[in-house]
C-alpha positions as CSV (number, residue, x, y, z in Angstrom):
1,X,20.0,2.8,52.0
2,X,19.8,6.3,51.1
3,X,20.2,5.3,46.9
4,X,17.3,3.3,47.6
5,X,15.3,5.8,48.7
6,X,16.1,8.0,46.5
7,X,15.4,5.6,43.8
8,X,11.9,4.9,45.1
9,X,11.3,8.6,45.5
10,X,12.2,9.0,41.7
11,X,9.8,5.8,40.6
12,X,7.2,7.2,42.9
13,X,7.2,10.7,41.4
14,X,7.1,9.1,37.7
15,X,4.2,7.1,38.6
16,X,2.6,10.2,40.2
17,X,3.2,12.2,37.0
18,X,2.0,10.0,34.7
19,X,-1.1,9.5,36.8
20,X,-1.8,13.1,36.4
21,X,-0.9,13.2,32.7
22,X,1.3,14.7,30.7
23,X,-0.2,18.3,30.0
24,X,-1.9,20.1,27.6
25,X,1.9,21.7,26.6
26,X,2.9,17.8,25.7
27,X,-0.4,16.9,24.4
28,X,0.1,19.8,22.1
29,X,3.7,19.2,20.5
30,X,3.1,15.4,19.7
31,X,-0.3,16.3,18.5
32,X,0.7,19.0,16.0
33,X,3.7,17.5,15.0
34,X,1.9,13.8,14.4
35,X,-1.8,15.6,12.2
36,X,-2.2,19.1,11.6
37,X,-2.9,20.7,14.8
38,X,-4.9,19.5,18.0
39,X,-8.5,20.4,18.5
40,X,-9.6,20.9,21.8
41,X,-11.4,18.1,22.4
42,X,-7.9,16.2,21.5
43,X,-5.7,18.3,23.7
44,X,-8.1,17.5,26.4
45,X,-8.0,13.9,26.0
46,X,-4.6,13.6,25.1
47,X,-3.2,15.8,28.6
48,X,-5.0,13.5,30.3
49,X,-2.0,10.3,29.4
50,X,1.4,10.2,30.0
51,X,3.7,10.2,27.1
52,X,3.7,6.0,26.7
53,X,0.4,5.9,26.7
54,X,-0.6,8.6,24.6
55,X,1.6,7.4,21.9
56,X,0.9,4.3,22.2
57,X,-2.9,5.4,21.6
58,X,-1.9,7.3,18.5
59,X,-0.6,4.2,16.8
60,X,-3.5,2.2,17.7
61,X,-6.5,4.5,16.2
62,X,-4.8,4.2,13.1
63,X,-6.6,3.6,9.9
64,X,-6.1,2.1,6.2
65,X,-9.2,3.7,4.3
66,X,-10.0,6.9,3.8
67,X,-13.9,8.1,5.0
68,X,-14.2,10.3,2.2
69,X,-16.0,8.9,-0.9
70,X,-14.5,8.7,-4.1
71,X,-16.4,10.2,-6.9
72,X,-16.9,7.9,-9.6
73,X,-15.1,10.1,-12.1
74,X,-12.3,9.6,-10.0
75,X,-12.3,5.9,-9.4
76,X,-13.0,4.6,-13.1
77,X,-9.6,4.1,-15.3
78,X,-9.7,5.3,-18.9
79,X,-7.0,4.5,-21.0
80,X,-5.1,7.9,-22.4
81,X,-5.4,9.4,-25.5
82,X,-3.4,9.1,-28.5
83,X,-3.3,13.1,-29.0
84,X,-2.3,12.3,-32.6
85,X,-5.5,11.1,-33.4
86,X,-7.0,13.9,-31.7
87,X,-8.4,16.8,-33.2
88,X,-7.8,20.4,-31.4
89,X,-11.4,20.6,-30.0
90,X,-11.1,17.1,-28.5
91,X,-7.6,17.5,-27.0
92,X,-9.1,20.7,-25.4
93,X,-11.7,18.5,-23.8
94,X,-9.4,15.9,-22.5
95,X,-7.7,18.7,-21.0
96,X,-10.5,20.0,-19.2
97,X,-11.5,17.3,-18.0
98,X,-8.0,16.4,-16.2
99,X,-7.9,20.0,-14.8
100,X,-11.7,19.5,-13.1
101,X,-10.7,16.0,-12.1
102,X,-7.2,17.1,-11.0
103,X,-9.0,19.5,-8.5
104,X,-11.4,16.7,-7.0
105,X,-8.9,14.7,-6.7
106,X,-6.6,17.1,-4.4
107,X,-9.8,18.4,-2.6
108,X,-11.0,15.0,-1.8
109,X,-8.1,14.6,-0.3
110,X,-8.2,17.7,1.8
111,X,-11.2,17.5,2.9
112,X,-10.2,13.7,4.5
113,X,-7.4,15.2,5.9
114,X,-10.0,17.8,7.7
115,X,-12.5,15.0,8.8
116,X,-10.5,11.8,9.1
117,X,-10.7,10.2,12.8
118,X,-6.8,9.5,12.2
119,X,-4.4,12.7,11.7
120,X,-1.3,10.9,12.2
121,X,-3.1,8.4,9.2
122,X,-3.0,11.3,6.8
123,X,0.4,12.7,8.4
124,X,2.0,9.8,7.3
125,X,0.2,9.2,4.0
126,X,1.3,13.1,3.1
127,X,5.0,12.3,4.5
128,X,5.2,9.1,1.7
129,X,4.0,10.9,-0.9
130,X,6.8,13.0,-0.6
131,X,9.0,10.5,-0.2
132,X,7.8,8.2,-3.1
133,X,7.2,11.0,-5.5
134,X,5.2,10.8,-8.2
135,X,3.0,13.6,-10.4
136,X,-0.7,13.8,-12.2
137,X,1.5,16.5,-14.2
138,X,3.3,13.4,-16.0
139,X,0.9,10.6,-14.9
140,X,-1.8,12.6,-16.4
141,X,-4.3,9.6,-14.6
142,X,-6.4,11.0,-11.9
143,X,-7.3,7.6,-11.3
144,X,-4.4,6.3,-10.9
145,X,-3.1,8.6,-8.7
146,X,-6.2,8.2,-6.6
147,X,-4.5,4.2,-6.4
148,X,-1.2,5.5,-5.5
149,X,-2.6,7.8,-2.9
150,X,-4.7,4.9,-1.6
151,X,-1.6,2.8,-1.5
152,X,0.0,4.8,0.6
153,X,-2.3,5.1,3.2
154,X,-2.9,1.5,3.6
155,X,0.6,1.0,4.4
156,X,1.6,4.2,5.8
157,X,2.3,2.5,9.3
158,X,2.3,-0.8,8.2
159,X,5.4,-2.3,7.0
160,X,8.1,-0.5,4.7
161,X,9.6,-3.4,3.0
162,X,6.0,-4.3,1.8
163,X,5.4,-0.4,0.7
164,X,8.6,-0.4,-1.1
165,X,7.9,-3.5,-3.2
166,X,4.0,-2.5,-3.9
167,X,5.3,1.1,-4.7
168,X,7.5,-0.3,-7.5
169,X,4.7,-2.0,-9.6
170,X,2.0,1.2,-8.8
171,X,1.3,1.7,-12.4
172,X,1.7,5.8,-11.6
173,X,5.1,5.3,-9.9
174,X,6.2,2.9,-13.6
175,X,4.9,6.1,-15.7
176,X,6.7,8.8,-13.4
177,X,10.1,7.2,-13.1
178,X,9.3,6.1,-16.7
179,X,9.8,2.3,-16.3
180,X,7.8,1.7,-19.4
181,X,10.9,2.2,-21.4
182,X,12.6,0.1,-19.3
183,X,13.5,-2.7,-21.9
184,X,16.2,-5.7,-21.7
185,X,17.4,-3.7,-25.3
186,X,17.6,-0.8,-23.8
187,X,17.4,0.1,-20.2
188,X,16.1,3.3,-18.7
189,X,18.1,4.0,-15.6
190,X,15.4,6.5,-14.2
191,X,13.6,3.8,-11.3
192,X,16.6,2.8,-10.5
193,X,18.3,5.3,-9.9
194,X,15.6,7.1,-7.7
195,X,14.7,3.9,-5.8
196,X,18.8,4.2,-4.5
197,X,19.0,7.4,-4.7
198,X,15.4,8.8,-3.0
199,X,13.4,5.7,-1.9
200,X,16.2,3.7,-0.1
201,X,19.9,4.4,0.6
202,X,20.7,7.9,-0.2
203,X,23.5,9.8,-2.4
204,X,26.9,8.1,-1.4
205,X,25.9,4.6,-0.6
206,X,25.4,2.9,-4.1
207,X,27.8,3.6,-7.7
208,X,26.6,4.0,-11.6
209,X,27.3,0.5,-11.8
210,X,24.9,-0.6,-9.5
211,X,22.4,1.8,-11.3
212,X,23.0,0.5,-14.6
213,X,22.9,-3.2,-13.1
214,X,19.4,-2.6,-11.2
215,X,17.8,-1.2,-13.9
216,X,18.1,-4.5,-16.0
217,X,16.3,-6.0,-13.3
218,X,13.6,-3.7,-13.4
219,X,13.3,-4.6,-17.7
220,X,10.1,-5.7,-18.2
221,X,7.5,-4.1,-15.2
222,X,5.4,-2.5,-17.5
223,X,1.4,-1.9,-17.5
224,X,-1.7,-2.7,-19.0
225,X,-2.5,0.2,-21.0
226,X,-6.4,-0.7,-21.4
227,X,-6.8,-1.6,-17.7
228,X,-4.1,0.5,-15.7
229,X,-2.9,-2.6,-13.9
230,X,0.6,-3.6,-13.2
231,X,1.8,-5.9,-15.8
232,X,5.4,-7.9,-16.3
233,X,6.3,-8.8,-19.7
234,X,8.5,-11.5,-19.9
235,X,10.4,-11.1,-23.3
236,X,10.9,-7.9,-22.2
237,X,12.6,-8.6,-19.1
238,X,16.9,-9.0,-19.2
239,X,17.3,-12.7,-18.0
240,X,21.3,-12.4,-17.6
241,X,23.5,-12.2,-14.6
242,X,23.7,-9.4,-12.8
243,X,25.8,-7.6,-9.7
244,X,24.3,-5.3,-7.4
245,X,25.8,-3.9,-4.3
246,X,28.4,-6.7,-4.1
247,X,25.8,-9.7,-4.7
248,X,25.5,-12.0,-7.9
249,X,23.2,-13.3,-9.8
250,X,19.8,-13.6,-12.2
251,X,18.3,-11.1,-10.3
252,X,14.2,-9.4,-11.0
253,X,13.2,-6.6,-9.6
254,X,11.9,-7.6,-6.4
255,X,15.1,-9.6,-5.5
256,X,17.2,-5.7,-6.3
257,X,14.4,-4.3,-3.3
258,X,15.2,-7.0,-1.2
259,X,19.2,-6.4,-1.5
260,X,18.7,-2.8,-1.1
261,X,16.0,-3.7,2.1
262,X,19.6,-5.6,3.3
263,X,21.7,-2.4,3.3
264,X,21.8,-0.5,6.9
265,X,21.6,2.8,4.8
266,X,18.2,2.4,3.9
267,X,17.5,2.2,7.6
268,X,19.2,4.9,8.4
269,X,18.1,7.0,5.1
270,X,14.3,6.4,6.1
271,X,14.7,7.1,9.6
272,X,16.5,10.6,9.1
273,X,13.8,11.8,7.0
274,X,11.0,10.7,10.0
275,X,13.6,12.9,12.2
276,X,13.1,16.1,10.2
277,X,9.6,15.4,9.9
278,X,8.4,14.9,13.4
279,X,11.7,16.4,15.8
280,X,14.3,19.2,13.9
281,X,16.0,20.0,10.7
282,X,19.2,18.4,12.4
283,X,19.0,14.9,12.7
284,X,21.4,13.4,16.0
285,X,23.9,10.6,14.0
286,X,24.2,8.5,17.2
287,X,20.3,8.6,17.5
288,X,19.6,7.8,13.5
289,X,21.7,5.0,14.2
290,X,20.3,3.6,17.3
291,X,16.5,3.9,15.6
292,X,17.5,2.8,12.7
293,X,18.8,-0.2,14.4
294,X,15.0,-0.5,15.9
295,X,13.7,-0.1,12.0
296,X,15.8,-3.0,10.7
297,X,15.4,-5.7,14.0
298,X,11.6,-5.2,13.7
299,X,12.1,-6.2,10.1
300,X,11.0,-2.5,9.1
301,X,7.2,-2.0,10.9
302,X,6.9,1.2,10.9
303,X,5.0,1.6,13.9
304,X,7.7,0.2,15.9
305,X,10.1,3.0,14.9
306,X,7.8,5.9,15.4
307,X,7.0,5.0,19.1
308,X,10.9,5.3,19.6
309,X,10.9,8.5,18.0
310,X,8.2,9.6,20.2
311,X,9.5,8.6,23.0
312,X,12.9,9.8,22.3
313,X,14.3,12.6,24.8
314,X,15.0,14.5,21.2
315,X,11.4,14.4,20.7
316,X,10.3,16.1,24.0
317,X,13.5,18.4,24.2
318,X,12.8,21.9,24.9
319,X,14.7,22.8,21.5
320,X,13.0,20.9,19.5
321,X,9.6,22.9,20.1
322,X,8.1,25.0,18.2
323,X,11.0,24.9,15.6
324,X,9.7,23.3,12.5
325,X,7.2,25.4,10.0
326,X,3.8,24.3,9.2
327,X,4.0,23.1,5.7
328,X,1.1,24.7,3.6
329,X,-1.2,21.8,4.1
330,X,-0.7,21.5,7.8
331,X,-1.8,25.4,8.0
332,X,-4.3,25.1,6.1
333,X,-5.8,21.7,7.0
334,X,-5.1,22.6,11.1
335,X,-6.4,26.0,11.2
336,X,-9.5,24.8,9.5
337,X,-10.1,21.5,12.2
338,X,-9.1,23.4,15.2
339,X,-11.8,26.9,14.0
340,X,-14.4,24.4,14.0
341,X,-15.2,25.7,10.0
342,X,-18.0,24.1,8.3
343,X,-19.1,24.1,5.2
344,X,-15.7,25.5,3.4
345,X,-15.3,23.8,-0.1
346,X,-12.4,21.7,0.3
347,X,-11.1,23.1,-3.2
348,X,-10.3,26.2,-1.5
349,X,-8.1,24.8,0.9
350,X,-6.5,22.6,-2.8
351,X,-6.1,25.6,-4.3
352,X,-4.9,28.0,-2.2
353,X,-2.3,25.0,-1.0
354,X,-1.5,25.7,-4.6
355,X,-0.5,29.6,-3.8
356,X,1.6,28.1,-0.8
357,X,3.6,26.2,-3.0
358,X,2.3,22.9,-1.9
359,X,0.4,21.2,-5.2
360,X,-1.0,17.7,-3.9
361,X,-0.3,15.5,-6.5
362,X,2.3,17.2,-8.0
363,X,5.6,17.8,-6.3
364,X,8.0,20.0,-8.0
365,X,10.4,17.3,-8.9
366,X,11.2,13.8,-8.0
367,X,13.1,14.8,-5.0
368,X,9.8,16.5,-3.4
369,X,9.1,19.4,-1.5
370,X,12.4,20.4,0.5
371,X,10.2,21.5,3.2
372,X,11.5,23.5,6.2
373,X,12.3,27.5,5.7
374,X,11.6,27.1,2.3
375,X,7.8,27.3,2.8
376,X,8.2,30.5,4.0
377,X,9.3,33.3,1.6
378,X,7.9,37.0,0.9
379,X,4.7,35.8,-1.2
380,X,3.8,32.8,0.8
381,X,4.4,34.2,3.9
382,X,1.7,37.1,2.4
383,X,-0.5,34.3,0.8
384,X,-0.5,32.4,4.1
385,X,-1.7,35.8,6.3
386,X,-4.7,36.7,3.8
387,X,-6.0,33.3,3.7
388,X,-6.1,33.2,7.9
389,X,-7.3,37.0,7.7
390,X,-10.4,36.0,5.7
391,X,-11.0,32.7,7.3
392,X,-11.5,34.5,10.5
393,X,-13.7,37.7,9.1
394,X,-15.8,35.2,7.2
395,X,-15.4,37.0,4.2
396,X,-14.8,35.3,0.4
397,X,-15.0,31.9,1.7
398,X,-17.1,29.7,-0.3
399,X,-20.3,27.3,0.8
400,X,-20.3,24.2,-1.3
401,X,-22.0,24.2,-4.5
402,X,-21.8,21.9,-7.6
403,X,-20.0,22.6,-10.8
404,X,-17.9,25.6,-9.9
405,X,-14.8,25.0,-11.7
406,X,-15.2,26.1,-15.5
407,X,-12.1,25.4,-17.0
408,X,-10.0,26.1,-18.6
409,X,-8.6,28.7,-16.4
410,X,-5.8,29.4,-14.2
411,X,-5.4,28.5,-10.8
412,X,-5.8,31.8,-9.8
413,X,-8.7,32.6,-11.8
414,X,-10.5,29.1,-10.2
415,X,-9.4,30.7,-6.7
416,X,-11.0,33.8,-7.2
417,X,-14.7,32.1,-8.9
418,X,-14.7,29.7,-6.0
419,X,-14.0,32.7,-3.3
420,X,-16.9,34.8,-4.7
421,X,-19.7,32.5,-4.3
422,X,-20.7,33.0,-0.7
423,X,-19.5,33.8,3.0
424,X,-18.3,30.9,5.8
425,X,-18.2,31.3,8.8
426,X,-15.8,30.7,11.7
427,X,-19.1,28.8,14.4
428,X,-19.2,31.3,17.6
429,X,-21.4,28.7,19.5
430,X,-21.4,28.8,23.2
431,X,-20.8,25.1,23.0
432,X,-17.6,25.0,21.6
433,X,-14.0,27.0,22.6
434,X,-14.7,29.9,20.6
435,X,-17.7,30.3,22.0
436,X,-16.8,30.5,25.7
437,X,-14.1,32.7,25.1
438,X,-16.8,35.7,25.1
439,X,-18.5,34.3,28.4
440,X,-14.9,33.4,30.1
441,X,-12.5,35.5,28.7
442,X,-9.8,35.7,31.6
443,X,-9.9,32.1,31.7
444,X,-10.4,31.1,28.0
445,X,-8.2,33.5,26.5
446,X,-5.2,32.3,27.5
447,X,-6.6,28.4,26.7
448,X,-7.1,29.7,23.3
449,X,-3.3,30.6,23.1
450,X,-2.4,27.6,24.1
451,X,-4.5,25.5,21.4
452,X,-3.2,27.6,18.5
453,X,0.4,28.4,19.4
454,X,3.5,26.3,19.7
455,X,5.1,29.3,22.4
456,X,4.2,32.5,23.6
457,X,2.9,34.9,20.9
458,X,6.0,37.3,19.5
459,X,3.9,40.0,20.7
460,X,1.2,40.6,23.6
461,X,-1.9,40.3,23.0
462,X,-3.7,43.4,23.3
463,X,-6.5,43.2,26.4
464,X,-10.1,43.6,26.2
465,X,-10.4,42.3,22.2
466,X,-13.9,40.5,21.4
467,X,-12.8,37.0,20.4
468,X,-12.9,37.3,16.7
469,X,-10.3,40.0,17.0
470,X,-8.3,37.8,19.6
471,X,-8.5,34.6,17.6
472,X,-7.2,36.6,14.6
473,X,-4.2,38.7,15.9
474,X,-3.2,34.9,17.5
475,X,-3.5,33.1,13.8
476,X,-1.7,36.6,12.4
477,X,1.0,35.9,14.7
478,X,4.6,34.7,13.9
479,X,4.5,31.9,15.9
480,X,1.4,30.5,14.1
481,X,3.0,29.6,11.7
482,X,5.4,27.3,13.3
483,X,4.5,24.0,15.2
């Protein structure tokens, strides 16, 4: 009798608390570690549900499109240039033209990270583009990265089997990993390789045999050069028999994907990398595999293994807060959303991402950005404080205005024209949380520490600031920088 009521007292006080939510502190970690930092409106909404339900929301106001348009430059293929039939003055233009279209195509992209009604969307869409890795550096296609990136959005919680296989023919992904001199004469290892070795099972779990055997089933995926489309040529393509993890036969490309979809390592590989984006550096090898075993019996839906993750006690574990750093897009993209800035041109936040060491579009190498500590280093960690330091006096941020860029120049030098054409600033409105910190400062200035910091500040807050002053020392902070 007495385990029964103490059963019923435990089911009773679980009901109870999530009837009265989970709290803005909760609301807060799955928030910043699923987009780039809550707003106020979202903590709000989100304290209000208990950890099922808000999780269960997340997934469901998902999105596939992007509400940003797509300039037209952008969008429209154009088949490269032979640069040997180029004179100087016209390779000059080309290049021009890449860098201006290189930048629209990394500010478009921040500024629908900034407005989309999906964060987690663009979380995920950022997390596979660092996981299938590809650069405009070697693409050298704006357009075709635009594809990629659109790609990977429409799937990015959809299903992973179906990502891997579309990823494979992207025409950007067969000019990075260099599949177009993938030939049944001679065989370029260089997908294959990284599809084991990055997109699937991880070092260890596949041989040079396997390699060399894979890539004659990848002979042959090739492109259109005048259209940009995926295109298989057949008398390219290596017809024989060929072994692959163990199994036999006449195998294409898509049949090596499915073997390597077969393999619990892949499972496991994808899920560890979801750990050390959304929980700790340190993944839990009894939990990867218990996840991973949720990946592979949902036939890999994605959506399926991030509610688990969410609603793991490693997720919500006092150790695992406040422990990972903001990557450089994540500070740049959050700090903007939850300021309430207007009218920043998004190419400020591209290319000062840039100065973080975090170039959309173009990773450093095919493994990606390493992420963690390594964002964090004497410049950055300088570059990351003057960029919140001027965002909060309003000084040498931009207002839009058409045609800035004038290359060719340096990053730098496009940073600095940008940052000299006019003032933003942060919007001190009484009807929004910066506002009403001057007229309830008690009360709101300790909300306001709790919206922009994953733990106490590393040092108190002197009392009595005006709320510019406060808002700045708390984005100055140490702790800001981590989520």
């Amino acid at each position: 009798m007495l385990r029964f009521w103490i059963t019923t007292i435990l089911l009773l006080s679980a009901t109870l608390a999530d009837a009265a939510g989970m709290g803005e502190a909760d609301a807060w970690h799955l928030l910043a570690r699923t987009g780039f930092a809550p707003t106020a409106a979202e903590l709000s909404d989100y304290a209000r549900l208990s950890h099922s339900a808000a999780v269960d929301q997340l997934l469901a106001q998902t999105v596939q499109q992007a509400i940003t348009p797509v300039p037209a430059e952008l969008a429209e293929y154009s088949p490269p240039p032979r640069f040997k039939d180029l004179s100087e003055e016209e390779k000059k233009q080309f290049q021009r033209e890449q860098i201006q279209h290189g930048l629209q195509l990394r500010a478009r992209w921040m500024q629908e990270m900034v407005a989309t009604p999906s964060p987690l969307t663009e979380h995920m869409t950022l997390f596979w583009h660092n996981h299938f890795v590809s650069s405009i550096q070697k693409v050298k296609s704006p357009a075709l990265m635009l594809a990629q990136n659109q790609l990977l959005r429409r799937d990015a919680l959809g299903n992973f089997g179906d990502m891997l296989h579309a990823v494979a023919k992207d025409p950007a992904m067969i000019i990075y990993l260099d599949n177009l001199q993938n030939r049944k004469a001679q065989p370029n290892e260089n997908f294959a390789r990284e599809v084991m070795e990055l997109f699937t099972l991880g070092i260890g779990n596949y041989t040079e045999q396997d390699v060399r055997e894979a890539a004659r089933a990848f002979t042959g995926w090739s492109l259109d050069r005048d259209t940009g489309a995926f295109l298989n040529r057949p008398f390219q393509h290596d017809n024989g028999i060929k072994t692959v993890l163990g199994q036999t036969g006449n195998f294409n490309g898509d049949d090596v994907l499915d073997i390597l979809l077969q393999q619990p390592a892949t499972a496991e590989w994808v899920t560890q990398k979801l750990w050390r984006d959304l929980i700790s550096d340190h993944p839990d090898p009894a939990e990867i595999k218990r996840l991973a075993a949720i990946f592979r019996d949902q036939h890999y839906e994605i959506r399926p293994l991030l509610r688990a993750i969410l609603l793991s006690d490693a997720f919500w574990a006092p150790q695992n807060r406040g422990n990972l750093v903001k990557s450089p897009v994540e500070l740049l993209v959050g700090s903007v959303r939850q300021l309430n800035i207007h009218q920043l041109d998004p190419r400020i936040l591209a290319l000062t991402s840039r100065q973080l060491e975090q170039d959309l579009f173009a990773p450093p190498n095919v493994k990606g950005w390493p992420g963690g500590d390594s964002w964090i280093n004497s410049t950055t960690l300088l570059n990351r404080k003057q960029f919140l330091d001027k965002l909060t006096r309003g000084a040498d941020m931009p207002l839009p205005e058409q045609n800035m860029i004038q290359p060719p120049a340096t990053p730098e030098q496009r940073l600095a024209r940008l940052t000299q054409r006019g003032m933003n600033h942060i919007d001190y409105a009484p009807d929004n949380w910066i506002g009403n910190l001057a007229a309830q400062p008690q009360d709101q200035y300790r909300r306001a520490e709790h919206l922009l910091l994953a733990a106490a500040p590393s040092e108190p807050v002197a009392p009595g600031l005006p709320p510019a002053d406060y808002v700045r020392t708390l984005l100055l902070d140490p702790v800001y920088q981590l989520k």
